[in-house]
ROLOMI-191003 format. One line per field, with one value per residue (C-alpha): residue number from 1; residue in three letters; x, y, z. Coordinates in nm, 4 decimals, decimal comma, m for minus. Example, Ala and Ser with C-alpha at 12.3 -4.5 7.8 and 13.67 -1.06 7.14 Angstrom:
2
k: (1 2) .
r: (ala ser) .
east: (1,2300 1,3670) .
north: (m0,4500 m0,1060) .
up: (0,7800 0,7140) .
***
This chain:
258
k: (1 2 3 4 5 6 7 8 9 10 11 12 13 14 15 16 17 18 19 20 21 22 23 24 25 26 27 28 29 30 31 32 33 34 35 36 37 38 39 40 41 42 43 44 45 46 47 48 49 50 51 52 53 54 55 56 57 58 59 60 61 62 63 64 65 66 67 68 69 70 71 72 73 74 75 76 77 78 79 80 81 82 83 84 85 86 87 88 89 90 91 92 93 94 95 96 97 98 99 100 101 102 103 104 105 106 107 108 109 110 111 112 113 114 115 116 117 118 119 120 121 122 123 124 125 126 127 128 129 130 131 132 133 134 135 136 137 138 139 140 141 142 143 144 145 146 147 148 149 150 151 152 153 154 155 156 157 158 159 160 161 162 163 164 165 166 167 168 169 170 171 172 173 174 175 176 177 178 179 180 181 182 183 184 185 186 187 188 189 190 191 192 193 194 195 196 197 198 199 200 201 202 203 204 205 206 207 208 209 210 211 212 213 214 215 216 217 218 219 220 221 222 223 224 225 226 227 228 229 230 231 232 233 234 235 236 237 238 239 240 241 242 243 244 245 246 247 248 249 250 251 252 253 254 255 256 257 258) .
r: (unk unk unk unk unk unk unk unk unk unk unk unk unk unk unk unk unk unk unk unk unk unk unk unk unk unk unk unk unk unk unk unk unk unk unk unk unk unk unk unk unk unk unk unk unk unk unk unk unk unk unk unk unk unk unk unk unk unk unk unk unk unk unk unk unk unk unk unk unk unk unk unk unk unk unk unk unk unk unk unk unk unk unk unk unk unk unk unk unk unk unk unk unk unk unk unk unk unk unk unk unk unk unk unk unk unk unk unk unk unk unk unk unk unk unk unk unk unk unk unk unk unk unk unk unk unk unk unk unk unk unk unk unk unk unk unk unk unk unk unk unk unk unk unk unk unk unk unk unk unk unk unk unk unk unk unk unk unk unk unk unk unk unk unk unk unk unk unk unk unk unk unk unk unk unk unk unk unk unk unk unk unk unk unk unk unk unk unk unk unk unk unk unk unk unk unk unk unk unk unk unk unk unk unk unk unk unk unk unk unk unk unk unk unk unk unk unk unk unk unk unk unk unk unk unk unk unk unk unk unk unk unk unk unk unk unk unk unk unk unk unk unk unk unk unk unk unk unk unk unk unk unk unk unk unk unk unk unk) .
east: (m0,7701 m0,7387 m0,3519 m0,2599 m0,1214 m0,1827 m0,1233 m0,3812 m0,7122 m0,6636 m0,8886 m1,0447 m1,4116 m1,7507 m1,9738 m2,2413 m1,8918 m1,7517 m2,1722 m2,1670 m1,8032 m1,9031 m2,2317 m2,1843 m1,7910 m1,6275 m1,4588 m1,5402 m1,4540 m1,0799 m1,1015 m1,1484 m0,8976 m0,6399 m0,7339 m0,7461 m0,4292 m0,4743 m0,4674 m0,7563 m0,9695 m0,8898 m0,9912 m1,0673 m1,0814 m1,1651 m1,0957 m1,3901 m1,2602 m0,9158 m0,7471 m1,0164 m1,2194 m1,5557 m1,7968 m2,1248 m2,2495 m2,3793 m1,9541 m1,8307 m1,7044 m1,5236 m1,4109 m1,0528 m1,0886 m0,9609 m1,2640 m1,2131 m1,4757 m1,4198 m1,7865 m1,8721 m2,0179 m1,9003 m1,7626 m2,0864 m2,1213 m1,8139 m1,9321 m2,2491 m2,0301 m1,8123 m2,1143 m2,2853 m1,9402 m1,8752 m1,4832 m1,1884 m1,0030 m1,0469 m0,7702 m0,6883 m0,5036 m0,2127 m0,1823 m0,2890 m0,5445 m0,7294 m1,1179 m1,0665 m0,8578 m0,4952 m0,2157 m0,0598 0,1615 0,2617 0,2358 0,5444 0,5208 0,7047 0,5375 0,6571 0,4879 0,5715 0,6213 0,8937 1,1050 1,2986 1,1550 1,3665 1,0385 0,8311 1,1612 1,1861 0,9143 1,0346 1,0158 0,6424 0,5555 0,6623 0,4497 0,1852 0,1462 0,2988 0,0675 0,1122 0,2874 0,3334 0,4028 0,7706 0,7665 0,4908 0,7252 1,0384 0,8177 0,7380 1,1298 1,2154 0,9232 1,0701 1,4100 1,3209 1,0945 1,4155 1,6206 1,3231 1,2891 1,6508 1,5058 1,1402 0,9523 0,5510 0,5559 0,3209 0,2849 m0,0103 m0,1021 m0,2031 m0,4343 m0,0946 0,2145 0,3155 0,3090 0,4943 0,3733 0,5560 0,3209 0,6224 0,5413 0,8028 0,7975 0,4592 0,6141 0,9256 0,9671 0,9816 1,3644 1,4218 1,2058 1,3890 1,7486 1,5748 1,4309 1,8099 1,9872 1,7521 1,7830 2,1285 2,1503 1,9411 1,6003 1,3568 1,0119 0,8103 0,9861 0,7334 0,4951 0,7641 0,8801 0,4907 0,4661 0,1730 m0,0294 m0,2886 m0,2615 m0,4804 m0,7417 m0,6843 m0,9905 m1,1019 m1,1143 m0,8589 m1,0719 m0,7884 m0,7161 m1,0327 m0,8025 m0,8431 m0,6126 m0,5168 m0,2709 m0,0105 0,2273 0,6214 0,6317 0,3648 0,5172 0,7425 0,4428 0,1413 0,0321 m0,2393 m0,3406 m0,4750 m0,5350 m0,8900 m0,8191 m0,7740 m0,9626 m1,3625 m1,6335 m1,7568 m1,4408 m1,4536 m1,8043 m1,7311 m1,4546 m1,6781) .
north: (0,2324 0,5934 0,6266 0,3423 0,4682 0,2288 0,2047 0,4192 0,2388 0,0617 0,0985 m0,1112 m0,2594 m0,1901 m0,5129 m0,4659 m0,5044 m0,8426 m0,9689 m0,8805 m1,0244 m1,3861 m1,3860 m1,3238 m1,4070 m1,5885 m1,8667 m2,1804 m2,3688 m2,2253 m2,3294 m2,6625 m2,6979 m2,5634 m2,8291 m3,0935 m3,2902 m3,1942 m3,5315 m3,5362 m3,2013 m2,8697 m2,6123 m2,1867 m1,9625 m1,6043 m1,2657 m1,0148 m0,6394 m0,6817 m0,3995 m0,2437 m0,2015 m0,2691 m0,5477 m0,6485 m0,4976 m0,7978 m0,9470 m0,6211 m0,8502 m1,1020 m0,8429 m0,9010 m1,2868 m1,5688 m1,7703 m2,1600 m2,3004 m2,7163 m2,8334 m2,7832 m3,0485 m2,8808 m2,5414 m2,3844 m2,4358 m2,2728 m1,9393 m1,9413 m1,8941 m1,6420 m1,4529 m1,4734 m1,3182 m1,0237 m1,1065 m0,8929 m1,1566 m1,5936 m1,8271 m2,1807 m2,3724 m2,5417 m2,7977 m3,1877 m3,3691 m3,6866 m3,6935 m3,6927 m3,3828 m3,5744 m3,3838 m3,5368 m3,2879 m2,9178 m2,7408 m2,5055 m2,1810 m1,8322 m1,4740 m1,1945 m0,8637 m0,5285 m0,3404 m0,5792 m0,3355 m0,0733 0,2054 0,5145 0,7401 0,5573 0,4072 0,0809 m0,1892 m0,0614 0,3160 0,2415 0,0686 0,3519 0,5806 0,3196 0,2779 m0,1203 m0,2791 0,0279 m0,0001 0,1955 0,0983 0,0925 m0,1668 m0,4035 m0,3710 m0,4366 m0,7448 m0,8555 m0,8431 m1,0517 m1,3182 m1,3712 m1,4308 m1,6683 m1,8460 m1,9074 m2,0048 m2,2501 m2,4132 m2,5654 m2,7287 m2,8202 m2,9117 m2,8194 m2,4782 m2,2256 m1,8139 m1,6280 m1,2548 m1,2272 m0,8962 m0,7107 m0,9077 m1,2433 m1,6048 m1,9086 m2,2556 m2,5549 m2,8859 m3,1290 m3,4300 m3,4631 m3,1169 m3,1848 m3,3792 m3,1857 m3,1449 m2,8009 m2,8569 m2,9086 m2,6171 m2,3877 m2,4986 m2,4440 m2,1221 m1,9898 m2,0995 m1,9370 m1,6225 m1,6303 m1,6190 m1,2604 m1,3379 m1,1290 m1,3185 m1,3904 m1,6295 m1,7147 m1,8246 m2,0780 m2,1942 m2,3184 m2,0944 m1,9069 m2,1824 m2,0138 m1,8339 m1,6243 m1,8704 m1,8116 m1,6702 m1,5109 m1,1513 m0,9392 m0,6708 m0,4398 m0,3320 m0,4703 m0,7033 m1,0745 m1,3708 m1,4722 m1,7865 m1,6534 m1,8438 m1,7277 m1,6557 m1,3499 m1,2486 m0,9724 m0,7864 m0,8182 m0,4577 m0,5552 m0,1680 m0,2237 m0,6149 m0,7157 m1,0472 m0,9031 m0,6303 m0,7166 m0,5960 m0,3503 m0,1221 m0,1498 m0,0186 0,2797 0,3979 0,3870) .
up: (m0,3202 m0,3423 m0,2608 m0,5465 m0,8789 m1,1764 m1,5339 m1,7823 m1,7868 m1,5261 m1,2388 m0,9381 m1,0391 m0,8954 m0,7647 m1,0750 m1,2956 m1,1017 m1,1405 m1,5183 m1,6104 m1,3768 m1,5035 m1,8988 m1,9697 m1,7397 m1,9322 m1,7503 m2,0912 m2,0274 m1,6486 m1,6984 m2,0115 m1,7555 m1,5056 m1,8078 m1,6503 m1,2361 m1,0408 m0,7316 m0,6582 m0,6947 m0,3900 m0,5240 m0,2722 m0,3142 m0,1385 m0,1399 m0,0999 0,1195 m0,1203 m0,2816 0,0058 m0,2512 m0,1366 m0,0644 0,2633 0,3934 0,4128 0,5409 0,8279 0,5834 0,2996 0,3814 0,4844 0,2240 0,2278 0,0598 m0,1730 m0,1552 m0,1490 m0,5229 m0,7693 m1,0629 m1,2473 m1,2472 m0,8781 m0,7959 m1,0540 m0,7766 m0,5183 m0,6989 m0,7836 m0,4207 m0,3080 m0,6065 m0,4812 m0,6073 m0,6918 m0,6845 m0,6697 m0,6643 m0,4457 m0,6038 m0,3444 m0,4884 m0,2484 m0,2956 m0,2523 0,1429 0,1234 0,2005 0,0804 m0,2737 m0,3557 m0,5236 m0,7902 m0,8431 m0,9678 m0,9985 m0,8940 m1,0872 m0,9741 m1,0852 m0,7729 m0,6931 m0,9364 m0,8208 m1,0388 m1,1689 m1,0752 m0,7678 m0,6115 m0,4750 m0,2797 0,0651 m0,0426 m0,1955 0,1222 0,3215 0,1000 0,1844 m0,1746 m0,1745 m0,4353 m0,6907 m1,0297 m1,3135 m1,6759 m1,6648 m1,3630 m1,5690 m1,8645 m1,6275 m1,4953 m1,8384 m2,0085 m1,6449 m1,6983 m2,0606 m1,8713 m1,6143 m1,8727 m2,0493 m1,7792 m1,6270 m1,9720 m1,9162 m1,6582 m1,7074 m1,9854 m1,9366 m1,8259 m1,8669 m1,8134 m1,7001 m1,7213 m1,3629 m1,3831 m1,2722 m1,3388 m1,4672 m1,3284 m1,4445 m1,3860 m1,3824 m1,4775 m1,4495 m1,2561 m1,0803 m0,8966 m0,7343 m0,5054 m0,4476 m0,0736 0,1203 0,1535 m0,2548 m0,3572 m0,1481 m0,2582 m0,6674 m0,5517 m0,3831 m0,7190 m0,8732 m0,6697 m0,6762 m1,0412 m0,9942 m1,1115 m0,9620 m0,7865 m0,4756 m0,3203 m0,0286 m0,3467 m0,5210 m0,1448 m0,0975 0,2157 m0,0161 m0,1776 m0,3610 m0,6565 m0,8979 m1,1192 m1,4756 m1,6458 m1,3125 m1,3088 m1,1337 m0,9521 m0,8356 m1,2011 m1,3838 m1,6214 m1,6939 m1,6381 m1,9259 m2,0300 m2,2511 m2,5058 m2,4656 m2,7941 m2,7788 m2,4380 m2,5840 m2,8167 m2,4961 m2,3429 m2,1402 m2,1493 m2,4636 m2,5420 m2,5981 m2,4274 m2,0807 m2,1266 m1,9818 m2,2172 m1,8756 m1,9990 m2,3822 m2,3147 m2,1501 m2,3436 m2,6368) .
***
């Protein structure tokens, strides 16, 4: 992690920190109110140190390896496993699957990271790559990221009607709950993603296209920049700094800058 740049107070967090956020405030009350309308079961998967290079010695061998948790009775099951694996960062899958794990359908969403910003100081994704710095970003890209989010939340709302917007950890996601896009075809989300694109809006496009199914669990800790996923409303987007909101900041950090 040592050639990433990242916004003031934000910083990659140690295993004790990932055991004392899963253990003590973890919102599984939030989980399951976000998976209050999901039709059949919902797979998490988690990644253990790919980026920050911190895990448990005993996965040294899997620390960059997405491993799937599917054999879980309930919530509390699946904060075991998250706490037997200290992982950077946990997901869902936002694929639909019946009890025998037969595909039902989609979930679409949009990916709006900051490095995807050409910046006026750090340059653009290619140049940061280059620098082998792809996954850094700097407050003027998360603010760039943020104004865009508000945009394509507008422009999505002509089109949709149960959306909602995630603080990611670093960016911004936007997920569509309409029914009828879960079982949009490959074919029909990548003719919405190229309008979309060719309008200008700025996103991963291998997320919305379903070629990247998984995507970050809200509630879950991001462990690359020690900041919570947190659902946000559209009407608060404008005002949030997550370098200094209590919601996404964990209680490990408030501590020590005490």
């Amino acid at each position: 992690m040592g050639e990433y740049y990242l916004p003031k107070g934000m910083r990659p967090s140690t295993l004790d920190e990932r055991r004392e956020f899963y253990k003590k405030e973890f919102n599984l009350d939030g989980v399951r109110r976000w998976f209050s309308d999901w039709r059949g079961k919902v797979l998490f998967a988690v990644i253990i140190g790919r980026h920050t290079r911190i895990y448990p010695p005993e996965y040294e061998e899997d620390a960059s390896t997405t491993i799937i948790i599917e054999k879980y009775r309930n919530l509390d099951d699946v904060r075991k496993w998250i706490l037997e694996f200290l992982p950077e960062s946990v997901y869902y899958d936002r694929n639909v699957y019946d009890e025998e794990r037969n595909f039902l359908g989609q979930e679409l969403a949009f990916d709006i990271d900051p490095e995807n910003f050409t910046c006026p100081i750090h340059g653009s994704l290619e140049d940061k790559i280059r620098r082998h710095q792809g996954l850094s970003f700097c407050e003027l890209e998360l603010s760039m990221a943020k104004r865009e989010t508000l945009r394509l939340y507008e422009a999505l709302s002509e089109s949709f009607i149960k959306l909602r917007i995630t603080y990611s950890g670093r960016g911004f996601h936007i997920h569509v709950f309409d029914d009828d896009t879960f079982s949009w075809n490959y074919e029909r989300r990548r003719a919405f993603i190229k309008e979309m694109k060719d309008k200008g809006f700025v996103f991963d496009e291998w997320v919305s296209s379903s070629e990247m199914r998984l995507i970050r669990l809200p509630y879950s800790l991001h462990g690359m920049v020690s900041r919570i996923v947190i659902p946000l409303d559209a009407s608060e987007l404008e005002r949030f700094n997550p370098i200094d909101d209590e919601r996404c900041i964990p209680t490990f950090l408030k501590i020590g800058a005490k």
